[in-house]
C-alpha positions in Angstrom: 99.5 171.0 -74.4 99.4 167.8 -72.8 103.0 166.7 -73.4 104.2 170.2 -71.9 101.8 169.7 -68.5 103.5 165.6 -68.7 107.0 167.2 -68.7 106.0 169.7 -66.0 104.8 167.2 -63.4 107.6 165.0 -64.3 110.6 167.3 -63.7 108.6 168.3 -60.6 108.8 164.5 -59.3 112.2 164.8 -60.2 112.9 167.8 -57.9 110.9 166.4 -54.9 112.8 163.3 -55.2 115.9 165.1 -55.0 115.0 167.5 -52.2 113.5 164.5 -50.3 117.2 162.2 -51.1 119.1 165.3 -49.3 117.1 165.9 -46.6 117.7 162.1 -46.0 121.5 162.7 -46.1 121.5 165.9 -43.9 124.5 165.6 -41.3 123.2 165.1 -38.2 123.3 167.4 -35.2 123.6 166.5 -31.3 120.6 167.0 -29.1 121.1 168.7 -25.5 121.7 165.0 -24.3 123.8 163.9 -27.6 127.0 163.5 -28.5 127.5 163.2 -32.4 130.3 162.3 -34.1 130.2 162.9 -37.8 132.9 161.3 -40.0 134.8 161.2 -43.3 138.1 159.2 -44.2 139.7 158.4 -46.8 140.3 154.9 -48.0 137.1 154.0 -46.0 134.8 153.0 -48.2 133.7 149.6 -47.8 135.6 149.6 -44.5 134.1 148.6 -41.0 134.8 151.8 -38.9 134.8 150.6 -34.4 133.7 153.4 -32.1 134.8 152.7 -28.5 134.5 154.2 -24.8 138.1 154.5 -23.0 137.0 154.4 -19.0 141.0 155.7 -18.3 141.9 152.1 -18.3 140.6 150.0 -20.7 138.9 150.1 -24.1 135.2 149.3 -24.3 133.4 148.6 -27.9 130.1 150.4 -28.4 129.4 150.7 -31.6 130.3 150.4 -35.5 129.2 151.5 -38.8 130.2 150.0 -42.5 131.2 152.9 -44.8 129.7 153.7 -48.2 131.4 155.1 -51.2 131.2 158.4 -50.3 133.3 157.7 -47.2 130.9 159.0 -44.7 129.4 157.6 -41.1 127.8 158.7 -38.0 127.7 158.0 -34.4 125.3 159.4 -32.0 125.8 158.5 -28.4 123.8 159.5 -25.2 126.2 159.6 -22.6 125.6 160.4 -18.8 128.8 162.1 -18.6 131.7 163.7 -21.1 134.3 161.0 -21.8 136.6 159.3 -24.2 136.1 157.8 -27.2 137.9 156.0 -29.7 137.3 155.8 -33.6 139.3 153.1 -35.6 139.7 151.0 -38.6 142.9 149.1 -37.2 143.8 147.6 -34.3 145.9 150.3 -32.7 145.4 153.0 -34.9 142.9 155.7 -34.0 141.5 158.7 -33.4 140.8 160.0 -29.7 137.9 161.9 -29.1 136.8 163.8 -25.9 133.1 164.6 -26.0 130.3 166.2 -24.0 126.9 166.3 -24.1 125.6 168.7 -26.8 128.4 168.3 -29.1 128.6 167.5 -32.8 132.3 165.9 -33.4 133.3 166.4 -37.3 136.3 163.6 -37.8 138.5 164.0 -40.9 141.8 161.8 -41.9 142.9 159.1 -43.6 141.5 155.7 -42.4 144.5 154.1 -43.3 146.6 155.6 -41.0 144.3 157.4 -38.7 146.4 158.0 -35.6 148.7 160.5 -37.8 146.3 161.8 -39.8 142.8 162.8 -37.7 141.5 166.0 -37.6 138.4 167.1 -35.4 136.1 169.8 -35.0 133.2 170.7 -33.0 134.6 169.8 -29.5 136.4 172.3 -27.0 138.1 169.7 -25.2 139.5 167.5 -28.1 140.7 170.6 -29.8 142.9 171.0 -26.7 144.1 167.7 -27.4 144.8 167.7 -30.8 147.4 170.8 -29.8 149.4 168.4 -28.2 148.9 165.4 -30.4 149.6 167.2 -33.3 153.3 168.4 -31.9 153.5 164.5 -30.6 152.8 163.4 -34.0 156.3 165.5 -35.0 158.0 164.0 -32.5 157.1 160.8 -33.1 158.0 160.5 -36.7 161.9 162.0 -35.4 161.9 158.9 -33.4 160.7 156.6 -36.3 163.9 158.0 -38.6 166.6 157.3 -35.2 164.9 153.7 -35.4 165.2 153.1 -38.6 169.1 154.5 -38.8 170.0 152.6 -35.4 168.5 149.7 -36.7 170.8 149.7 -39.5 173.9 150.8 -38.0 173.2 148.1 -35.0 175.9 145.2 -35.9 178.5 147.7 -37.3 181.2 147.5 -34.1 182.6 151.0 -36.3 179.7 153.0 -35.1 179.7 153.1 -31.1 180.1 157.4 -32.0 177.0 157.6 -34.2 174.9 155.5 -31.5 176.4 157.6 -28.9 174.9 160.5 -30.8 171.9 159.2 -31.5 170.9 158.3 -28.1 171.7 161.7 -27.2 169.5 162.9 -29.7 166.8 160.7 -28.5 167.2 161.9 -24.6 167.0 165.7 -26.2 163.3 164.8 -27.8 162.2 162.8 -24.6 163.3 165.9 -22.8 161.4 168.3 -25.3 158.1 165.9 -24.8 158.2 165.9 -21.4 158.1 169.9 -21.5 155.9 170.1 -24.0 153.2 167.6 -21.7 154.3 170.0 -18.7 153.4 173.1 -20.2 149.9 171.9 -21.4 149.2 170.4 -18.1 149.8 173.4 -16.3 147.8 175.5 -19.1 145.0 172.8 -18.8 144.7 171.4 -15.2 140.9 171.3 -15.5 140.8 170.0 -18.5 139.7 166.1 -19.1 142.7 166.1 -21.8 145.1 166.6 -19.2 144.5 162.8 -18.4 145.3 161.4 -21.6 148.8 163.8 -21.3 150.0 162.9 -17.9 149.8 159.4 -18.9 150.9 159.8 -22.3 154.3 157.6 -23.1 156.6 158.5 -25.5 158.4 155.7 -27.2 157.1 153.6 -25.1 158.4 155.5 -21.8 155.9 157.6 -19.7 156.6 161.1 -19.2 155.1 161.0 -15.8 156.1 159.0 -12.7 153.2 159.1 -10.4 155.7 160.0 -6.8 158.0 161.7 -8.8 155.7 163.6 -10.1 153.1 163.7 -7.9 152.4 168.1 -7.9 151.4 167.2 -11.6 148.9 164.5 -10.3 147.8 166.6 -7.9 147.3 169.5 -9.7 144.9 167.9 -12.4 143.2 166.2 -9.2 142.3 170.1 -8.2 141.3 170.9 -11.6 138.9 168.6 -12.8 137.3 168.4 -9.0 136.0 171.9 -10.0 134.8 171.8 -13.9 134.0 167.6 -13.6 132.7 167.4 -10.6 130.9 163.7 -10.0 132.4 162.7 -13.9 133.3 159.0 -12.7 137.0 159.2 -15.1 137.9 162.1 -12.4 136.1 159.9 -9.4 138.9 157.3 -10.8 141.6 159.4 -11.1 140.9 161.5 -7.8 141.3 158.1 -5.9 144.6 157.1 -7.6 145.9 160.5 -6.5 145.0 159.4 -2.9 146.8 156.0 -3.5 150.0 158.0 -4.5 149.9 159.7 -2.1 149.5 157.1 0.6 152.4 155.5 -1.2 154.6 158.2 -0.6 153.8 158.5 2.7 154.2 154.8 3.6 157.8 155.2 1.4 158.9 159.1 4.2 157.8 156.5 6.8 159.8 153.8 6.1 163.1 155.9 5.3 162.3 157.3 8.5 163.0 154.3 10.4 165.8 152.9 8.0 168.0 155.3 6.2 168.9 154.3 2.9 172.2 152.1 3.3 171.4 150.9 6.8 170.5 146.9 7.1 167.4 145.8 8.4 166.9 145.0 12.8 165.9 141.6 11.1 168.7 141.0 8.7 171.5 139.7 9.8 174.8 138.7 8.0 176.6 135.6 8.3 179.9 135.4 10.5 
């Protein structure tokens, strides 16, 4: 009798313990005033993971977590504002979050190579982001294969043909970039993503020029004015805008007075 009431109470222990071990390891979920990010890489375990706050010019370090075995972490942040922010393992590899307050950000991928393998869930306004990224990441690997090819073919003299077509290939994806960028700005002109696009560079060149381009700039300018209003990363950018713009004024101005080709009152040539 005794032994039976000894096992009883024990396996009981055992259950409480266990209920009490997974309460403990519950995911956690964003307040109102919260932004959670929830994550789970591979090849993370025993791996330092960064979290850091992009303010549309620089990268700022916040906070960090080391990774157990089962490959899992947490952030929690209490922002004043939505904004950017970065998750990485490697310097310049990473994932790029957009969050706002209320949200609970689930990150999957590979922390090896995290930039071409993050996933997200949980947030409106990275989801948007992760369209584009995600047809980036496609062209992006095209442009690794022409690198590797015209890296191989660069001494042959034989070859002027093939690097004639390969920099025509090149020009055809920069082209197909660009319009993929367009498209999403104009689908997204409110949205904070839409800042990370129109200064997105592709192979190192931007897609955007900020007078050539200057509707695009000023059409995110109206956007976010109206679903960010008083969000400092669209304070920032609102003022750029107005810089541009002075800029191209200065530039009418000036070609005003001096038509392209004509020499300077002040200039003179030597006789």
């Amino acid at each position: 009798m005794m032994e039976n009431v000894k096992s009883t109470i024990v396996w009981f222990l055992l259950i409480l313990v266990s209920v009490v071990f997974v309460s403990c390891k519950k995911t956690p979920k964003a307040g109102a005033d919260e932004i959670v990010i929830n994550g789970k890489l591979t090849n993370s375990a025993g791996k330092v993971i960064w979290l850091s706050e992009f303010d549309g010019k620089s990268m700022h370090r916040i906070d960090s977590a080391y990774v157990e075995e089962n490959e899992s972490f947490s952030f929690t942040i209490k922002p004043k504002y939505a904004g950017f922010f970065i998750v990485s393992s490697h310097k310049n590899d990473n994932a790029f979050l957009i969050g706002n307050k209320g949200e609970t950000i689930m990150l999957t991928g590979d922390a090896e190579h995290l930039s071409s393998t993050w996933n997200a869930r949980g947030s409106a306004e990275t989801k948007r982001y992760l369209t584009y990224w995600n047809v980036s990441r496609k062209q992006l690997k095209q442009i690794d294969s022409l690198t590797v090819i015209f890296r191989s073919i660069h001494m042959e003299p034989d070859n002027l043909s093939l690097r004639i077509r390969m920099d025509s290939i090149f020009n055809a994806l920069m082209e197909t970039q660009r319009e993929d960028a367009t498209h999403f700005i104009n689908k997204n002109p409110g949205a904070l993503a839409s800042l990370l696009v129109i200064d997105a560079k592709f192979s190192k060149l931007p897609l955007f020029y900020e007078e050539r381009d200057i509707n695009y700039f000023k059409m995110i300018d109206s956007g976010l004015s109206k679903t960010y209003k008083g969000n400092p990363l669209v304070n920032n950018f609102h003022e750029r805008v107005q810089q541009i713009l002075k800029s191209i004024k200065y530039h009418q101005h000036n070609n005003r007075l001096l038509p392209p080709g004509e020499l300077s009152p002040s200039y003179t040539t030597n006789r």
